[in-house]
DRENPALO-253888 format. One record per residue: residue in three letters; x, y, z of N, C-alpha, C in turn. Coordinates in steps of 0.1 Angstrom, whole numbers, padded with zeros to 4 digits, always signed. Each point is the difference from the previous one (the first is absolute). Example, Ala and Ser with C-alpha at 12.3 -4.5 7.8 and 13.67 -1.06 7.14 Angstrom:
! residues 2
ala+0132-0057+0078-0009+0012+0000+0009+0012+0000ser-0004+0011-0007+0009+0011+0000-0008+0011+0008
//
This chain:
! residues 409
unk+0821+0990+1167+0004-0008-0011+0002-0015+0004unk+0000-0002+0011+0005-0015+0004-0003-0007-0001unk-0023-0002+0003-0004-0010-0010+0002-0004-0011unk+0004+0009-0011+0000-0006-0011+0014-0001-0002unk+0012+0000+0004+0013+0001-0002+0001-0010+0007unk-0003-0006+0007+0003-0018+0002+0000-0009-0011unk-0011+0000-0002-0003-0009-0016+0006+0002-0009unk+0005+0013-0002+0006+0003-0010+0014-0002-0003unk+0006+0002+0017+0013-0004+0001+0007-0014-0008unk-0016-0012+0008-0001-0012+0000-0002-0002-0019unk-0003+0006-0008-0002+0000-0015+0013+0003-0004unk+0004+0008+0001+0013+0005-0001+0010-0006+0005unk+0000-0011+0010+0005-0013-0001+0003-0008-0013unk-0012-0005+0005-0005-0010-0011+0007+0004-0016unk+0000+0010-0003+0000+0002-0012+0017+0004-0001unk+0008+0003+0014+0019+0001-0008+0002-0015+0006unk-0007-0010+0003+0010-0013+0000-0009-0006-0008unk-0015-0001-0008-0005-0003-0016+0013+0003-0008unk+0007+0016-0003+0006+0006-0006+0017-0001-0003unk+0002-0005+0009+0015-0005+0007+0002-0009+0005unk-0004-0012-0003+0000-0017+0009+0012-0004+0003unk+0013+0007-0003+0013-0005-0001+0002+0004+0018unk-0004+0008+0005+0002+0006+0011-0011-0010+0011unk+0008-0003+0013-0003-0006+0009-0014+0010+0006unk-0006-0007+0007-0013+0003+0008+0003+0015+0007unk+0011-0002+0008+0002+0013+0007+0008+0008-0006unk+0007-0004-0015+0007+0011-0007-0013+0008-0008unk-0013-0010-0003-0011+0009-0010-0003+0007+0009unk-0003-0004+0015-0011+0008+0008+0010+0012+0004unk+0011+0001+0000+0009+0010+0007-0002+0011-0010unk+0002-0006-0017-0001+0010-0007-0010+0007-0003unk-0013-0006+0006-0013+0007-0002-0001+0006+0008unk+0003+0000+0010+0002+0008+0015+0006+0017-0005unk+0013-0004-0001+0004+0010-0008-0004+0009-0010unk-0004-0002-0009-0005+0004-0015-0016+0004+0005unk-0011-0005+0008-0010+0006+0003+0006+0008+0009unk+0006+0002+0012+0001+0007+0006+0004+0017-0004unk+0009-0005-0012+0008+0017-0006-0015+0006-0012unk-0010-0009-0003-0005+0005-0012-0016+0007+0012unk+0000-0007+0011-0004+0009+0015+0002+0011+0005unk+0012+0005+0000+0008+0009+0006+0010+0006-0012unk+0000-0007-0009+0006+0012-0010+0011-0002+0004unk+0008-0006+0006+0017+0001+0004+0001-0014+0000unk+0017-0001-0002+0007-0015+0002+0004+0000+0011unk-0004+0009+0010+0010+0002+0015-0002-0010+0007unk+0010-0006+0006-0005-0009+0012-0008-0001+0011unk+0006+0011+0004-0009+0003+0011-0013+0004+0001unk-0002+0011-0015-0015+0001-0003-0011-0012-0004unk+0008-0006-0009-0005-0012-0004-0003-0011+0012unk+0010+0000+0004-0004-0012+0019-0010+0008+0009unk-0001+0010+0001-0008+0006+0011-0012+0002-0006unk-0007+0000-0014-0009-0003-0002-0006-0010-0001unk+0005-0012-0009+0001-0011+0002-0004-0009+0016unk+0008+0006+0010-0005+0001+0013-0011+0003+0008unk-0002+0007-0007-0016+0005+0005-0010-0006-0006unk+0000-0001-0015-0011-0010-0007+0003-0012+0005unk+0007-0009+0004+0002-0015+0003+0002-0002+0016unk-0005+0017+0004+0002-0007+0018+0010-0001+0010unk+0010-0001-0010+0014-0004+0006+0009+0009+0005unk+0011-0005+0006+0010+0014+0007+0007+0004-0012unk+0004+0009-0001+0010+0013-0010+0013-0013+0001unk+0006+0003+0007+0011-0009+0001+0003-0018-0006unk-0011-0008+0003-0007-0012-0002+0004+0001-0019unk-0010+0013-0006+0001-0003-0011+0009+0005-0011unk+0004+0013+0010+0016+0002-0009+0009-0007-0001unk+0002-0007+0011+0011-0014-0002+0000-0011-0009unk-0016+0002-0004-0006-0011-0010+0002+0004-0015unk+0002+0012-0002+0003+0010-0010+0014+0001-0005unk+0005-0002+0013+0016+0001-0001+0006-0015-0005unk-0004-0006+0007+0004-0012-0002-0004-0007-0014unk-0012+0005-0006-0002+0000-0013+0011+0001-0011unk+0008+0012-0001+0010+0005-0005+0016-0003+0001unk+0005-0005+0012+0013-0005+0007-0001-0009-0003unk+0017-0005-0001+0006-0009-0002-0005-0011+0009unk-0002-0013-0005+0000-0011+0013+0005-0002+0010unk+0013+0002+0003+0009-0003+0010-0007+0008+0009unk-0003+0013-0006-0005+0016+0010-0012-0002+0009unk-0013-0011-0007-0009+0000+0003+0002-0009+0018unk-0015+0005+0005-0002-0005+0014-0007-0010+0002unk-0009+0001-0011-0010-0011+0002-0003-0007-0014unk-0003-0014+0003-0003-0011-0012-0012+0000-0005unk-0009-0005-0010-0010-0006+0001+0002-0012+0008unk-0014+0002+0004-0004-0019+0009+0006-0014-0008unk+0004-0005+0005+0002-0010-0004+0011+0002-0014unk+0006+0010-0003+0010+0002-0007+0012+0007-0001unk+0009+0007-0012+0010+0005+0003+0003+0013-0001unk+0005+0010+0003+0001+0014-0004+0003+0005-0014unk-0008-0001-0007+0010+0004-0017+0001+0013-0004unk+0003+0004-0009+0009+0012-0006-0009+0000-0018unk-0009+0013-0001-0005+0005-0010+0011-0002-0011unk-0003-0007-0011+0010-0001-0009-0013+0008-0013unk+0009+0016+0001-0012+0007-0009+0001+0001-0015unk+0015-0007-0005-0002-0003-0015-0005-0004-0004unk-0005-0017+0005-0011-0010-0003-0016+0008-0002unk+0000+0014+0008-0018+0003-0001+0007+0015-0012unk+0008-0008-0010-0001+0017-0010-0010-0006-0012unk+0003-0013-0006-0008-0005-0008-0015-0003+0001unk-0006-0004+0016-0013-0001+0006-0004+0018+0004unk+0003+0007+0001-0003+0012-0004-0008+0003-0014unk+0012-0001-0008-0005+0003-0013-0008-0001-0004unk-0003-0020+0003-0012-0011-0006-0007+0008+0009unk-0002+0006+0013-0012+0008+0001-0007+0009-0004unk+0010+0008-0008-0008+0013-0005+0001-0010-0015unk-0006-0011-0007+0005-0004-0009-0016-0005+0001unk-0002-0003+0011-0010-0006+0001-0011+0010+0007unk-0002+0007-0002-0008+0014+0002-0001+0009-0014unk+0007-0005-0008+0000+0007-0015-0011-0008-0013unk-0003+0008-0004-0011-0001-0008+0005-0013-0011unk-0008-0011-0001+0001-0015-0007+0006+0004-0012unk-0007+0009-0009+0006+0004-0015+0010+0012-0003unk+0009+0003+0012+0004+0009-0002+0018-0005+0005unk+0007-0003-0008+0011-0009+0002+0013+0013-0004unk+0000+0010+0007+0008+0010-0002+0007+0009+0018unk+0007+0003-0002+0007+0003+0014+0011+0009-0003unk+0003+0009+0007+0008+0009-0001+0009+0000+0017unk+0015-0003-0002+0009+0001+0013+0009+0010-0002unk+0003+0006+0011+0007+0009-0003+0015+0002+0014unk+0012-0001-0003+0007+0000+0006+0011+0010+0003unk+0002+0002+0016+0004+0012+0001+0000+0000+0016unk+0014+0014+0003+0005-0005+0015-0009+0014+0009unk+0002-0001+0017-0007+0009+0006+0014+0002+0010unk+0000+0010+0004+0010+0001+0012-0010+0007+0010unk+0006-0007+0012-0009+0008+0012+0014+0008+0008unk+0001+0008-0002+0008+0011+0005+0017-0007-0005unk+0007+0002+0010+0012-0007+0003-0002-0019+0008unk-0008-0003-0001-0003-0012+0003+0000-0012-0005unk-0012-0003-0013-0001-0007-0010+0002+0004-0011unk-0007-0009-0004+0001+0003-0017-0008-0016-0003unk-0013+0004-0006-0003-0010+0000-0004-0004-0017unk+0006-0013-0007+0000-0006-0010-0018-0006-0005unk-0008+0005-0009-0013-0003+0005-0005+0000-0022unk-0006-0012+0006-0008-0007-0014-0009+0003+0000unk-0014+0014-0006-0014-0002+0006-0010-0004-0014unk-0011-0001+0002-0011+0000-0008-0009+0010+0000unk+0000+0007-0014-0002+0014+0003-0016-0001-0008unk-0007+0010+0007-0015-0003+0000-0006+0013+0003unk-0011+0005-0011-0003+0012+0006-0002+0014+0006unk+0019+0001-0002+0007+0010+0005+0007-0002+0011unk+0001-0012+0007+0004-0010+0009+0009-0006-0002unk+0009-0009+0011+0007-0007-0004+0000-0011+0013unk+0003-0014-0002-0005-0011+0007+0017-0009-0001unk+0008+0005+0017+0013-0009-0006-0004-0017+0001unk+0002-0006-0010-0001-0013+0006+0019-0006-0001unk+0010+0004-0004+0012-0005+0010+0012+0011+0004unk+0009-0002+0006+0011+0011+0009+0005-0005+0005unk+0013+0010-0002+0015-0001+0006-0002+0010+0015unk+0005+0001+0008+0003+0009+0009+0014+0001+0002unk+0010+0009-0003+0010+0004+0001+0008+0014+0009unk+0006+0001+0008+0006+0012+0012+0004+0008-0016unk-0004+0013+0007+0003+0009-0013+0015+0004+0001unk+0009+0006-0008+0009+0004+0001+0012-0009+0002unk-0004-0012-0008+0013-0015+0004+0001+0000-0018unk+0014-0004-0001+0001-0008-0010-0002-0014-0001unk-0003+0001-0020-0006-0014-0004-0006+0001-0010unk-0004-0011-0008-0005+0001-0016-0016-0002+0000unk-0008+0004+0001-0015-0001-0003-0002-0013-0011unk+0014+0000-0009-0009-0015-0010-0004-0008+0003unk+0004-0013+0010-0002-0010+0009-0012+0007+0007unk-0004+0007+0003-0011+0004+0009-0013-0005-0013unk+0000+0010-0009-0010+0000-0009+0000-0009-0010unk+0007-0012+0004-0002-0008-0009-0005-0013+0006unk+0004+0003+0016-0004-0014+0004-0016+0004+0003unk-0007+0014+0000-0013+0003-0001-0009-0008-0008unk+0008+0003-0014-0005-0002-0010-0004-0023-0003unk+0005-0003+0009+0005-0011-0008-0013-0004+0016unk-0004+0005+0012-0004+0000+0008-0017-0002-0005unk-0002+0011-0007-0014+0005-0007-0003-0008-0016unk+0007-0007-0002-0002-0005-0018-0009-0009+0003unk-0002-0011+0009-0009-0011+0003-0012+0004+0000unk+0000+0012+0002-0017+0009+0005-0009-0001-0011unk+0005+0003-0011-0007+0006-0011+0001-0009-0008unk-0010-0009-0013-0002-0007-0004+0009+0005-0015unk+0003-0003-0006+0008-0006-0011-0009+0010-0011unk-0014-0002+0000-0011+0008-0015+0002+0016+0003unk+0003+0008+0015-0002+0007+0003+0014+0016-0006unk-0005+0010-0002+0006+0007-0004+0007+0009+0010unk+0013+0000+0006+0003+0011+0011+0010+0009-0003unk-0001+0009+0003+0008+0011-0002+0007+0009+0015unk+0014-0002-0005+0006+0004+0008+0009+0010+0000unk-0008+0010+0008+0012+0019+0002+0004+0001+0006unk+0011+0009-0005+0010+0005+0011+0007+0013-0010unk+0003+0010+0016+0002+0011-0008+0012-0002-0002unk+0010+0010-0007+0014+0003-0009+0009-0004+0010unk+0001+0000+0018+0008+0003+0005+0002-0015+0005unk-0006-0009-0004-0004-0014-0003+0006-0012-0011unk+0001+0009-0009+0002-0008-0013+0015-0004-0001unk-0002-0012-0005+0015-0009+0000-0005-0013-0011unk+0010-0002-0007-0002-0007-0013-0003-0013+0013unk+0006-0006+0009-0002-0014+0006-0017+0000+0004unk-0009+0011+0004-0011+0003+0004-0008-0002-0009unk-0001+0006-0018-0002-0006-0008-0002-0011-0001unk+0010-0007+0002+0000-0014-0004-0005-0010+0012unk+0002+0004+0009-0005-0008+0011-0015+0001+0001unk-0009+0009-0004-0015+0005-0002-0001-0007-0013unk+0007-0005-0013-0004-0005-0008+0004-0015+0003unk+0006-0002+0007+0001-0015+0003-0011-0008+0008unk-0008+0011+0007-0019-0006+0005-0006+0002-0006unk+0003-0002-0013-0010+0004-0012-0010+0011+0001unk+0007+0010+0007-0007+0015+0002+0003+0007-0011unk-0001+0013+0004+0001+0010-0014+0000+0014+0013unk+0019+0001-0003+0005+0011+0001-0006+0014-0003unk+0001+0011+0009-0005+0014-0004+0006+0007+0008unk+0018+0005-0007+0006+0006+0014+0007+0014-0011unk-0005+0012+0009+0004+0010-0006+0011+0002-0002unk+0008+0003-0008+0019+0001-0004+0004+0018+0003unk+0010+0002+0000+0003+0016+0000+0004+0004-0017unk+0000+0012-0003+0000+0002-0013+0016+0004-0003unk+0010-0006+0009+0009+0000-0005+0007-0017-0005unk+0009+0000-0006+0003-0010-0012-0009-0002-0012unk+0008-0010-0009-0007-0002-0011-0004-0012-0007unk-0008-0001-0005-0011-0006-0005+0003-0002-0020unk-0006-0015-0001+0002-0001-0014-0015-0008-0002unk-0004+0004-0016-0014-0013-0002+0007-0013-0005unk-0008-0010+0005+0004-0015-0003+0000+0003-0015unk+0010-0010-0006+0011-0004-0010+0004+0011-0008unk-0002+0012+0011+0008+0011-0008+0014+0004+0007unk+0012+0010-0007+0011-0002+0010+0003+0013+0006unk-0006+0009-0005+0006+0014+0004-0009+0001+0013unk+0005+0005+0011-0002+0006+0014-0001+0016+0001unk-0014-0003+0006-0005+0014+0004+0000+0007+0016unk+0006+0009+0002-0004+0005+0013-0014+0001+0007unk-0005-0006+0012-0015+0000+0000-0005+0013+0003unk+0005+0010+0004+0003+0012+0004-0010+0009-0011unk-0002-0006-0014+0004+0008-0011-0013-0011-0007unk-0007-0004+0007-0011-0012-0006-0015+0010-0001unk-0005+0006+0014-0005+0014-0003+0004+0007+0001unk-0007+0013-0005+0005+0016-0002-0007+0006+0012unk-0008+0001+0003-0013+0010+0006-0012-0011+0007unk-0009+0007+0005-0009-0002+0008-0009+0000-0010unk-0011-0016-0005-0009+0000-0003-0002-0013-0011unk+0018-0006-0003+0000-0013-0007+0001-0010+0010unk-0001-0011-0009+0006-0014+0001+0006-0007-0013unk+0002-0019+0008+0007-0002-0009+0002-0015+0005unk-0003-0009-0008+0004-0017+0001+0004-0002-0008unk+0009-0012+0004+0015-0006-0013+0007-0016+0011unk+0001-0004-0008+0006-0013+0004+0016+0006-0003unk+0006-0002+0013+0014+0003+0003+0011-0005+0005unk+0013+0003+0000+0012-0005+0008-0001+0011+0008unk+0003-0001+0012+0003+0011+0010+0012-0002+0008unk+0007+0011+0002+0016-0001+0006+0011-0009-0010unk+0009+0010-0005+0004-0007-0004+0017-0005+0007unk-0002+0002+0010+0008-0010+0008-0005-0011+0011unk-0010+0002-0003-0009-0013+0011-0013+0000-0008unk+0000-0008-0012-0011+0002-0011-0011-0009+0005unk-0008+0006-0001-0015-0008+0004-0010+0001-0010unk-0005-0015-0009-0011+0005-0011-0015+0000+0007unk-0010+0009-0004-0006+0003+0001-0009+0011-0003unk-0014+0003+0001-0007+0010-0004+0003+0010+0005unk+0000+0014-0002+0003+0013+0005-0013+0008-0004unk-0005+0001+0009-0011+0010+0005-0001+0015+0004unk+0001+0012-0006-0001+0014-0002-0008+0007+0001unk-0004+0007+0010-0010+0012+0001+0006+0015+0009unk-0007+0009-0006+0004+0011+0010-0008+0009+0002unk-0010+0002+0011-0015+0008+0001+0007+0011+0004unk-0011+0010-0004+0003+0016+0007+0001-0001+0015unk-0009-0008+0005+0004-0002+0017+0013-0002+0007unk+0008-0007-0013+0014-0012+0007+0009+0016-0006unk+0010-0003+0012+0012+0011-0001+0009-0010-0013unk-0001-0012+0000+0010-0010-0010-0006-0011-0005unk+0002-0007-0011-0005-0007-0007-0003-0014+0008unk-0007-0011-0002+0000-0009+0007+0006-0009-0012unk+0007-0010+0009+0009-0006-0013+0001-0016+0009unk-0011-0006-0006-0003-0017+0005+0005-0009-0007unk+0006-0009+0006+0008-0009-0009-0008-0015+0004unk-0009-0012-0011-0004-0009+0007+0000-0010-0013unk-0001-0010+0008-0001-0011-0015-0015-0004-0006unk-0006+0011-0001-0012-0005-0007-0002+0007-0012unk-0003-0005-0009+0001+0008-0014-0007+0012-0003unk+0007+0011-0004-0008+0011-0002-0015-0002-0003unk-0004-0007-0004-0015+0001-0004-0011-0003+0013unk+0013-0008+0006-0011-0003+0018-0002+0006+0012unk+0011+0011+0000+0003+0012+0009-0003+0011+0003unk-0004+0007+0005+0000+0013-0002+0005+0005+0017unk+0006+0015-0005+0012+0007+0006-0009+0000+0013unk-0011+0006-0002-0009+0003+0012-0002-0008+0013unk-0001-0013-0005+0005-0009+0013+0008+0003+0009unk+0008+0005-0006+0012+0007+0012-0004+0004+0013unk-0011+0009-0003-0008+0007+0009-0006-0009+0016unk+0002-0012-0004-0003-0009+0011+0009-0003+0010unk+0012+0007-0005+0012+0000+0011-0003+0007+0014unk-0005+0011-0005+0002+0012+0011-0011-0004+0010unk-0007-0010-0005-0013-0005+0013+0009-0008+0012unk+0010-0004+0001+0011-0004+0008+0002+0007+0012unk+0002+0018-0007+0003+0009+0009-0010+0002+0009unk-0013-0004-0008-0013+0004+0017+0001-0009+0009unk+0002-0013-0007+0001-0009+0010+0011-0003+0012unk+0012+0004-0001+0010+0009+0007-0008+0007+0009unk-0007+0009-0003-0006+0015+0008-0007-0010+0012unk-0011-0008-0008-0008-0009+0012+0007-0006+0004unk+0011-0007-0001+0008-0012+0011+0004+0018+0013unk+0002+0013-0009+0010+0002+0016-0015+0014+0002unk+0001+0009-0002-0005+0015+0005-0018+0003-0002unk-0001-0009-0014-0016+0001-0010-0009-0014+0006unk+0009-0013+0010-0010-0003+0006+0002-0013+0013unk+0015-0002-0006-0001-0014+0018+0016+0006+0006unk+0006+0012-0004+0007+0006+0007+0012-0009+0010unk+0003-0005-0014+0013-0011+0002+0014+0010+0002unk-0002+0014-0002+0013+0007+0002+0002+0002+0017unk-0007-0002+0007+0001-0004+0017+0006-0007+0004unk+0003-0014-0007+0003-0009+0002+0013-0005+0010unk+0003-0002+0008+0014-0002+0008+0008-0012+0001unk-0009-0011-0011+0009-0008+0002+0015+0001-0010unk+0011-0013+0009+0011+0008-0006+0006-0016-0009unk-0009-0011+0002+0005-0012-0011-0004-0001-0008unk+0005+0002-0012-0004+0000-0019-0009-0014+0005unk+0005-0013+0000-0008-0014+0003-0013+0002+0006unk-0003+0004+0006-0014+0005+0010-0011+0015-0006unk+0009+0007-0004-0005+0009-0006-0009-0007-0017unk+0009-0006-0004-0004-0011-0011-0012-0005+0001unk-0002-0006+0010-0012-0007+0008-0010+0005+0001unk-0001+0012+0005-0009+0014+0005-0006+0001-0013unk+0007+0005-0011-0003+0004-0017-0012-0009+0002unk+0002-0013+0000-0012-0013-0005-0012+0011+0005unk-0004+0000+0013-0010+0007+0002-0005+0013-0003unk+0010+0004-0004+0003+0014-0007-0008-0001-0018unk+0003-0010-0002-0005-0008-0014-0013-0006-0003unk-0003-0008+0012-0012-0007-0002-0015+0011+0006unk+0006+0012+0009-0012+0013+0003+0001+0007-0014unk+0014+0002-0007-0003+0009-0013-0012-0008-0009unk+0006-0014+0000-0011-0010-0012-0011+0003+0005unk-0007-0001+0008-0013+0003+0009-0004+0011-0004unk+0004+0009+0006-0008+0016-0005-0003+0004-0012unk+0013-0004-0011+0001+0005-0014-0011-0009-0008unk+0000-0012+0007-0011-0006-0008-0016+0004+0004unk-0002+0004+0017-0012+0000+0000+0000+0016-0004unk+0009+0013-0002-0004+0008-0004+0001+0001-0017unk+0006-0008-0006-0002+0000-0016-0013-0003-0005unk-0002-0009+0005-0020-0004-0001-0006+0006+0001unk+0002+0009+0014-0007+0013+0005-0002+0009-0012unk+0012+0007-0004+0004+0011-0008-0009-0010-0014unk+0003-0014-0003-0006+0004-0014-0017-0005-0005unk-0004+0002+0014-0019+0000-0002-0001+0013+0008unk+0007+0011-0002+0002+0015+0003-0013+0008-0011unk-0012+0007+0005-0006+0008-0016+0010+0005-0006unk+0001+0002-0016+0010+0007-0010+0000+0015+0006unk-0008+0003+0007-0004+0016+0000+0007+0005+0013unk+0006-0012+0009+0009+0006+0010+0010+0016-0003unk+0003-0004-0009+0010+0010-0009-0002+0015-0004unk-0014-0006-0010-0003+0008-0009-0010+0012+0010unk-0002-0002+0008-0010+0007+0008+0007+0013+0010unk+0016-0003-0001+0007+0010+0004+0001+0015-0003unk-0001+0008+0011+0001+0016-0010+0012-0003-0007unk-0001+0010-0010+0010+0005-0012+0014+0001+0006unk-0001+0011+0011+0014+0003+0008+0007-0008+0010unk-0007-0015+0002-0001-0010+0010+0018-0004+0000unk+0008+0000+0006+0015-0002+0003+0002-0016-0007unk-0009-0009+0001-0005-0011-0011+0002+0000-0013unk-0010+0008-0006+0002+0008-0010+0009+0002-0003unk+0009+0011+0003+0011+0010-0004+0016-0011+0000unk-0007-0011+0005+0017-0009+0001-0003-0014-0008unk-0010+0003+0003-0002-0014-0010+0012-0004-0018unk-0001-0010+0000+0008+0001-0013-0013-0008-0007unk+0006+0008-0015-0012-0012-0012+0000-0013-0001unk+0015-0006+0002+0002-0010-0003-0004-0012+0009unk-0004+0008+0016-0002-0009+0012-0017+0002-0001unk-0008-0010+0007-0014+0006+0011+0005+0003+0012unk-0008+0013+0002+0012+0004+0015-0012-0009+0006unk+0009+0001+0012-0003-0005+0014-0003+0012+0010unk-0016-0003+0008-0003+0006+0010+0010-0005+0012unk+0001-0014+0004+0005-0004+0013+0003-0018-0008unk+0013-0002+0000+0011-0010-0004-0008-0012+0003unk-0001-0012-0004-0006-0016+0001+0006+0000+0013unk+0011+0000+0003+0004-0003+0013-0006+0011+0013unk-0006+0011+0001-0004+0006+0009-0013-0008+0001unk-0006-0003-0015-0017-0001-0002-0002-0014+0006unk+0011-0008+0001-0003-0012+0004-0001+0004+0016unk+0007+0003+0006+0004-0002+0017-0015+0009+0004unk-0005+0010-0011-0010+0007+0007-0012-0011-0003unk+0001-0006-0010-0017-0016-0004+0005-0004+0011unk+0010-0008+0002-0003-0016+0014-0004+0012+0013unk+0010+0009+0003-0009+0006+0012-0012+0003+0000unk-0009+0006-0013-0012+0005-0001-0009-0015+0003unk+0007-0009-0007-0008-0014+0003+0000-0005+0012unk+0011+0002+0009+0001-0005+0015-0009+0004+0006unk-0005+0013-0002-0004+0013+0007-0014-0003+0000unk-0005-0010-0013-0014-0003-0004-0002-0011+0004unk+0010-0005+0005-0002-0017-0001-0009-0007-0012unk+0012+0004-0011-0004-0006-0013+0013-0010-0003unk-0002-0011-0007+0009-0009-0002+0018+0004+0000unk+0005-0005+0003+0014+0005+0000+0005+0000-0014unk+0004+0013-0009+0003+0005-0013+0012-0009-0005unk+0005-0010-0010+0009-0008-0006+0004+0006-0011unk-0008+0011-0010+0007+0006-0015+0003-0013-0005unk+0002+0007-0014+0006-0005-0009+0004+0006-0008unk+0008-0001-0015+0008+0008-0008-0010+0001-0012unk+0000+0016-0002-0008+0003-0011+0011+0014-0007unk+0011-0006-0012+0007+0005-0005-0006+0012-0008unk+0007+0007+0001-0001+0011-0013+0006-0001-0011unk-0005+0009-0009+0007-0002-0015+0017+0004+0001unk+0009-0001-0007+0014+0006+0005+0002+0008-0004unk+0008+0015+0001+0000+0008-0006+0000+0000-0016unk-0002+0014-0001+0002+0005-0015+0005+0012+0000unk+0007+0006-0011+0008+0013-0002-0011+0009-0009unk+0000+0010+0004-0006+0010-0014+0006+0000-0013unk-0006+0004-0012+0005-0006-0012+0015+0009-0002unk+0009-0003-0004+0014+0004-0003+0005+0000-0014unk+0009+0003-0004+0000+0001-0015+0012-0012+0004unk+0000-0011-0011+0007-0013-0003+0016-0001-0012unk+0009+0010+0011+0013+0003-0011+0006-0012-0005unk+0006+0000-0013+0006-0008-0007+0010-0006+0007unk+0008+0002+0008+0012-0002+0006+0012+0003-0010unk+0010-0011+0005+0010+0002-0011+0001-0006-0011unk+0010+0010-0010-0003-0008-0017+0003-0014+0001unk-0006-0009-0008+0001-0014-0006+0007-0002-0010unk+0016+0000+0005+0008-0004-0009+0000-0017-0006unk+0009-0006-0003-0001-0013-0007-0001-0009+0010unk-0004-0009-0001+0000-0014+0015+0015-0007-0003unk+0003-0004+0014+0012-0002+0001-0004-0017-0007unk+0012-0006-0007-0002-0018-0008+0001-0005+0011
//
């Protein structure tokens, strides 16, 4: 592989300090060091990542883990300078917005639509990491995070808000974003702080409290909004009525769901639909790939939230990489990948109607293209974003909700 994984490395340069210019010469080349090396080796390990790294570039094991390390640590910590300069310290909030504008700028010209989806990960008793991603394909791509020691007290609002206010620059003003988060998430200030980047909230609520329709006065338990498995239901609403939030209320309940989904967002019934929802749960694969499903960040030993922070970046800009050059992959895929399966195929039998299943995840499909290309010495693989349609629900019967008594004067 090492003819052609020179060049490549050297492209793969070029293209995270094109992509990131805020970042110093040796902070882009450290991070591409990094991020090629784990989408190489399939791990974020240090040691894995330096000793191969070592061997493609010649160099001692030692020589380049230090270079790796020093990447990550604090200034003061570091041993060595650039030439002719000073030791600095990765400041990785500044690269959450240049992120985005990455995958922003890999997205199709006429397609001005994005789905984020927010939500926490814990790695054992350790962390707990606070994570913004861009969910794609079944995928998800964090572009910002908190890293927090699990099991401490403290308020998550300040966390997710200063995310939010981190990522607003990214996205142009025409563009439509939607932002989820499941029930165990929802807080009237999160609402509002997602409608204050002129986004459009989509955060599931629990079905207890109650609920009234705008300018009407009587309050309904939400509990009691469906009956059964197979309706829905949209209505411009008050929700909570001790922490009242106006807004759309969004209702479905499929034979698949044990409980109704019950989405609360500010976009008018007529522009929503429940099924969106469905774009949350792409969060959770991407989880799976940061630890066990593909760079096996649950190994991890370091013990500084600050540095571990750091790490993420590379953790972030190998997910952008794969997901993009395997979404491309997957969608000049023949239609008949699928359809060509036996009957009894385990594919088959789990598939849902509402999804195209998946043989093997954008993120596997990509790490296996750049190798297959390495392998060929075929140009080094870049992707790009080729979105899918967003979900949709099977048809549901559309209940009245509750009676329409008089509007309040």
């Amino acid at each position: 592989m090492t003819p052609a994984t020179l060049p490549a490395l050297t492209e793969w340069q070029r293209v995270v300090a094109e992509k990131l210019p805020q970042l110093s010469k040796p902070q882009a080349v450290g991070l591409a060091l990094w991020s090629f090396g784990m989408v190489m080796m399939q791990s974020c390990g240090l040691t894995t990542v330096s000793s191969f790294l070592a061997a493609l570039l010649g160099q001692k094991d030692n020589t380049v883990r230090q270079r790796l390390r020093e990447w990550y640590q604090e200034a003061h910590a570091k041993k060595t300078a650039p030439a002719g300069g000073h030791r600095q310290e990765l400041n990785v909030t500044q690269c959450f917005a240049p992120v985005l504008q990455w995958v922003l700028s890999l997205w199709p010209a006429a397609e001005h639509r994005i789905a984020l989806v927010l939500d926490a990960s814990s790695l054992g008793a350790r962390w707990v990491v606070l994570a913004v991603s861009v969910v794609y394909r079944g995928c998800a791509i964090p572009v910002a995070w908190v890293i927090l020691p699990a099991n401490t007290r403290g308020a998550w609002k300040p966390h997710w808000q200063a995310l939010l206010r981190y990522l607003q620059p990214a996205i142009p003003a025409d563009w439509c974003v939607l932002v989820l988060a499941d029930r165990g998430l929802y807080a009237r200030w999160l609402f509002q702080a997602i409608c204050a980047n002129h986004w459009h909230p989509f955060l599931r609520i629990n079905r207890q409290g109650l609920y009234r329709r705008q300018g009407h006065a009587r309050w309904y338990p939400l509990a009691t909004l469906l009956q059964e498995p197979g309706q829905t239901w949209a209505g411009a609403v008050v929700c909570f009525k001790g922490c009242p939030v106006n807004g759309t209320l969004l209702a479905a309940w499929t034979a698949e769901h044990t409980d109704p989904w019950l989405v609360l967002t500010d976009l008018a019934p007529h522009r929503a639909q429940v099924a969106w929802y469905g774009l949350r749960t792409w969060i959770e694969a991407g989880f799976k790939d940061t630890k066990r499903g593909g760079w096996q960040w649950q190994n991890t030993r370091m013990t500084a939230a600050a540095r571990v922070t750091r790490h993420w970046l590379a953790i972030a800009v190998a997910t952008l990489w794969v997901v993009s050059v395997g979404g491309e992959a997957e969608a000049t895929l023949p239609p008949s990948a699928f359809t060509e399966l036996p009957e009894l195929h385990i594919a088959r039998r789990t598939a849902r109607r509402t999804t195209r299943p998946r043989l093997v995840s954008c993120f596997r499909r990509g790490i296996l293209t750049i190798l297959v290309a390495l392998l060929q010495g075929l140009p080094l693989p870049l992707g790009r974003f080729i979105p899918e349609p967003w979900p949709t629900l099977p048809e549901l019967i559309n209940v009245p909700g509750p009676p329409l008594e008089a509007p309040v004067s």
